[in-house]
C-alpha positions as CSV (number, residue, x, y, z in Angstrom):
1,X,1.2,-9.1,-65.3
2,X,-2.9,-8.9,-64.8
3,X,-4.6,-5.5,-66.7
4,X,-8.1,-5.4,-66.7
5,X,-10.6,-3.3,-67.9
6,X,-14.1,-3.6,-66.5
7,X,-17.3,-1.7,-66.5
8,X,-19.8,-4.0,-64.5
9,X,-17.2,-6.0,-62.4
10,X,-17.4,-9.2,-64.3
11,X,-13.7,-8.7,-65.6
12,X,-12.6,-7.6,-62.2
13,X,-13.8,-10.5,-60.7
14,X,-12.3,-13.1,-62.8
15,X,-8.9,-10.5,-62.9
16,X,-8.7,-10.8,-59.3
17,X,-9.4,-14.6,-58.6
18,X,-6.4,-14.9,-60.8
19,X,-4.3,-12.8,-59.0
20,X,-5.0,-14.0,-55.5
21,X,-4.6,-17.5,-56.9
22,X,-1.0,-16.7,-58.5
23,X,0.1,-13.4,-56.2
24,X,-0.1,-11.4,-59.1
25,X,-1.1,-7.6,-59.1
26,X,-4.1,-6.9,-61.0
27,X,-4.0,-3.6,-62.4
28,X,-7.1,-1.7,-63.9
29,X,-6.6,0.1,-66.5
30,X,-10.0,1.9,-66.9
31,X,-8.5,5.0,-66.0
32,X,-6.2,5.4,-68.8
33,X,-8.8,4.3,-71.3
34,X,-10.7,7.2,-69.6
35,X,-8.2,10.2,-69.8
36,X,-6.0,9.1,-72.6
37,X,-3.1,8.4,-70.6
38,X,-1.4,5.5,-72.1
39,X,0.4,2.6,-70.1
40,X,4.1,2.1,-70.4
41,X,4.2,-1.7,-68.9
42,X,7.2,-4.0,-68.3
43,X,6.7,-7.8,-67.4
44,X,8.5,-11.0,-67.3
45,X,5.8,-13.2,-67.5
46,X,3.1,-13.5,-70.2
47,X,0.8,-10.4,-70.3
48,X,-3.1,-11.7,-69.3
49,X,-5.4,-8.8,-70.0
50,X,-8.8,-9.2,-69.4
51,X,-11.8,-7.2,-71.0
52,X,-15.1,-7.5,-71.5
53,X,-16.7,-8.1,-75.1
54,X,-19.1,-5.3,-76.5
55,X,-21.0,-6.5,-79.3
56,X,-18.8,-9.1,-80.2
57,X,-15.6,-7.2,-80.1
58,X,-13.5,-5.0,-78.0
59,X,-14.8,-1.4,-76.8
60,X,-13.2,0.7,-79.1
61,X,-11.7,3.1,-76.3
62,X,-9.7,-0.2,-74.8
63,X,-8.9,-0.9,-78.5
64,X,-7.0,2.8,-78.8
65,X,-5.3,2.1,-75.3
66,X,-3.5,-0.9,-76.3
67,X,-2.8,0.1,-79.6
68,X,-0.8,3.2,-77.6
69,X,0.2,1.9,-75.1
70,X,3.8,0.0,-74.5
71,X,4.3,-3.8,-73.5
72,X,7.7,-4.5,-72.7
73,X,9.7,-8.3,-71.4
74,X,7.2,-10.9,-72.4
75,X,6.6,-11.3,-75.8
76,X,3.4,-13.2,-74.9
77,X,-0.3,-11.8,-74.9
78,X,-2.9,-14.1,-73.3
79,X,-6.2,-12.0,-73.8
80,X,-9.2,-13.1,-72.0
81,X,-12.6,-11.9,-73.5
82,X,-15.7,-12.0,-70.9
83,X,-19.1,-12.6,-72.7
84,X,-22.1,-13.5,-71.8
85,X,-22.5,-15.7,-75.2
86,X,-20.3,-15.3,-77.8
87,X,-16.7,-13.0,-78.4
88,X,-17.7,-12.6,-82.2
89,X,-14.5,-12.3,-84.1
90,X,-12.6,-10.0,-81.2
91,X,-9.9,-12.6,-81.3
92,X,-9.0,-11.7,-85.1
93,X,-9.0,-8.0,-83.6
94,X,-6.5,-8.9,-80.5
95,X,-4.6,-11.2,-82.5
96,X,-3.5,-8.6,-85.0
97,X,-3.6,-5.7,-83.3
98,X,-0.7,-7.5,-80.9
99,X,0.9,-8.7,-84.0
100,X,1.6,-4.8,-85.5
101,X,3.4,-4.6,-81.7
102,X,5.3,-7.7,-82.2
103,X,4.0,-9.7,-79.8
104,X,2.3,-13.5,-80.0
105,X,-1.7,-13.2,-78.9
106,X,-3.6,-15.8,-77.8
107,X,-7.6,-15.0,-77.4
108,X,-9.7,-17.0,-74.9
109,X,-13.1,-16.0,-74.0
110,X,-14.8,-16.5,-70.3
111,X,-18.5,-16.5,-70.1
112,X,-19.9,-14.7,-67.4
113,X,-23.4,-13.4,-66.8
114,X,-24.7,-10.4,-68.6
115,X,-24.7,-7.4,-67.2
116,X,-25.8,-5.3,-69.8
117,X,-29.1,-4.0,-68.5
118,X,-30.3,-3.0,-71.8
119,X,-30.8,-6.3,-73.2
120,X,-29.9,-9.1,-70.6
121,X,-31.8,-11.9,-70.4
122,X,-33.5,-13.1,-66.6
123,X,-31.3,-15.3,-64.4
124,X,-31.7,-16.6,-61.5
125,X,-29.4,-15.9,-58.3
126,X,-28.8,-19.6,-58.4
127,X,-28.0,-20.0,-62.1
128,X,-25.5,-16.4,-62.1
129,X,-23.5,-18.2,-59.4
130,X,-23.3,-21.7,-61.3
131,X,-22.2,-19.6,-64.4
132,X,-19.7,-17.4,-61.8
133,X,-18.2,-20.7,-60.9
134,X,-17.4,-22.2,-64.1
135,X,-15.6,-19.2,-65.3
136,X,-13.8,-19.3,-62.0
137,X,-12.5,-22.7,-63.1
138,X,-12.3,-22.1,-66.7
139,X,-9.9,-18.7,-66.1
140,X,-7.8,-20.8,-63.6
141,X,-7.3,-23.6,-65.9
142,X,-6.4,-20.7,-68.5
143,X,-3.9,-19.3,-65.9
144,X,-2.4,-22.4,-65.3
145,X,-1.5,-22.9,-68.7
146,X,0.1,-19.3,-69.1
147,X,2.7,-19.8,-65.5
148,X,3.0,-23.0,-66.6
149,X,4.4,-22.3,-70.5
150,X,2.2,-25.0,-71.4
151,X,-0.2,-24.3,-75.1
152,X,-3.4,-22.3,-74.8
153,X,-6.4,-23.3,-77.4
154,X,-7.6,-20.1,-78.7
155,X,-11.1,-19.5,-79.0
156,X,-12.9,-20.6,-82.1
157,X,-14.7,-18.3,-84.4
158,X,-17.8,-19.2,-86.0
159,X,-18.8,-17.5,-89.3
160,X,-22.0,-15.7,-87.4
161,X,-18.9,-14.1,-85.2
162,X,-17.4,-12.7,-88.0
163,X,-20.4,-11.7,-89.1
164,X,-21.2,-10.3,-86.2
165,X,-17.8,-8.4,-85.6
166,X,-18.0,-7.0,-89.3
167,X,-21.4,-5.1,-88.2
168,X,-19.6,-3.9,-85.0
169,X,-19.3,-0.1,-86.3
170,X,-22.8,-0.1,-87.3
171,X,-24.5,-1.1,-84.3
172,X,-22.4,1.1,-82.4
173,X,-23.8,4.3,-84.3
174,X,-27.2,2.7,-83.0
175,X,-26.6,2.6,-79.5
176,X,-28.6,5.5,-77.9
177,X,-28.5,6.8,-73.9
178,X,-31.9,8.1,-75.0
179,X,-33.4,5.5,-72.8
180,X,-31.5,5.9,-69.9
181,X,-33.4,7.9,-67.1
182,X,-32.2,9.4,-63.5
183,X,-34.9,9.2,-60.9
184,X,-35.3,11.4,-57.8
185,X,-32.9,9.1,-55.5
186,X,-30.4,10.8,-57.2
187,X,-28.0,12.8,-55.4
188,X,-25.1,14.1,-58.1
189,X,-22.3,12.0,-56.6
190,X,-21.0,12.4,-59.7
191,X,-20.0,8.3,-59.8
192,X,-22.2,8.0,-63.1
193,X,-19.4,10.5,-64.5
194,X,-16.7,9.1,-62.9
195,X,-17.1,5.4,-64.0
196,X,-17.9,6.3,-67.4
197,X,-14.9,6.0,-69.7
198,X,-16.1,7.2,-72.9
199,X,-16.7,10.8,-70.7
200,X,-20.4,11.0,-72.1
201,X,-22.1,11.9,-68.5
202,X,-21.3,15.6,-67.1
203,X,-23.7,16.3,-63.8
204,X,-23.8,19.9,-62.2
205,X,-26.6,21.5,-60.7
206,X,-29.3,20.9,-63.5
207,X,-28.5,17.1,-62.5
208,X,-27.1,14.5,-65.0
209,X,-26.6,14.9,-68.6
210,X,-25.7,12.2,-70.9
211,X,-23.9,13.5,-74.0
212,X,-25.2,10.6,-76.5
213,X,-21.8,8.6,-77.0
214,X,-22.9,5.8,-75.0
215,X,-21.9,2.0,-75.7
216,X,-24.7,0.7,-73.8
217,X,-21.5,-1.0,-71.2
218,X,-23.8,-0.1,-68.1
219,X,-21.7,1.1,-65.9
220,X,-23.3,4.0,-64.9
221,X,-26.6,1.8,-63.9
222,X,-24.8,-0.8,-62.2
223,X,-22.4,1.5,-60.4
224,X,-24.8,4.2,-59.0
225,X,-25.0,3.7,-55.4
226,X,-28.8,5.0,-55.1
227,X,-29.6,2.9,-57.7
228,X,-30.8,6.5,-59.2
229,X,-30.3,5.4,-62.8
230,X,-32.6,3.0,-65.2
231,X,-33.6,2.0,-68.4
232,X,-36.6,3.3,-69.2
């Protein structure tokens, strides 16, 4: 069984290449992280849940939806981390946060462009599609591993990771939507609101409102379909 969570479509993406490749439902779980509704899943296979890597660990919403929600069958957990450099020390997180539900965790970690609008670094259209491509290849190769019960090399964890991971919280508390701005394009869809999992944009008729309890994920920029909302 595929879950994925994804804000940008970077986890999607690699979710479904593995799915079409092994006729596997990918399931999104982005939803429940939203509302609180907890999964209650049952597989045969090897869980593969994919999710994207937020200042070198998981969002802390996903975080409290797998720690509630149920995994039953498989005893196996193959989490893949998507990151545009480095998963930090998320796979200490996974790893024991599966282990308190009895199950064995493996953590690999996919780079994939950055998405993150408040920070990213320029790429080129040619470079984001060489760097597409080799995490095509790389999740396959995970894939195959998991279907074929062969052993999967977690990702390694460098003392700046841990370092990194430790400071998580703090950087968190830092993140502002202060700098996020809503031009005139906008036309209060509501799809800011809607995407937005942590519930921190509320639009009515004064427009959009942003309720400071951002994680800086993007999704409201990249998912805007008048392209309404920026970084200022």
């Amino acid at each position: 069984m595929i879950l994925y969570y994804s804000c940008s479509g970077s986890s999607k993406h690699i979710a479904e290449v593995i799915a079409e490749k092994y006729e596997e439902d990918a399931i999104c779980i982005n939803e429940g992280v939203k509302n609180g509704v907890w999964g209650d899943y049952y597989s045969d296979t090897p869980y593969i849940i994919i999710c994207p890597i937020f200042n070198m660990l998981i969002p802390h919403n996903v975080c409290e939806y797998l720690k509630n929600s149920r995994f039953e069958g498989s005893d196996e957990v193959i989490f893949m981390g998507v990151c545009s450099y480095s998963a930090g020390n998320a796979r200490g997180y996974v790893n024991s946060l599966f282990k308190q539900k009895g199950k064995k965790s493996i953590f690999t970690s996919i780079i994939m462009p950055s998405t993150n609008v408040f920070g990213r670094a320029k790429m080129s259209d040619k470079q984001r599609a060489k760097v597409v491509a080799r995490a095509e290849v790389e999740a396959l190769k995970i894939a195959h591993l998991v279907y074929s019960a062969a052993p999967i090399p977690q990702t390694a964890v460098s003392l700046v990771g841990v370092i990194g991971s430790a400071l998580n919280p703090t950087i968190v508390k830092m993140l502002t939507d202060k700098k996020i701005i809503v031009n005139d394009n906008c036309t209060r869809c509501g799809k800011c609101s809607e995407v937005c999992t942590l519930n921190n944009i509320v639009v009515d008729d004064d427009g959009v409102k942003f309720l400071h309890n951002c994680n800086h994920c993007s999704a409201c920029i990249n998912n805007c379909p008048e392209k309404a909302i920026s970084v200022k």
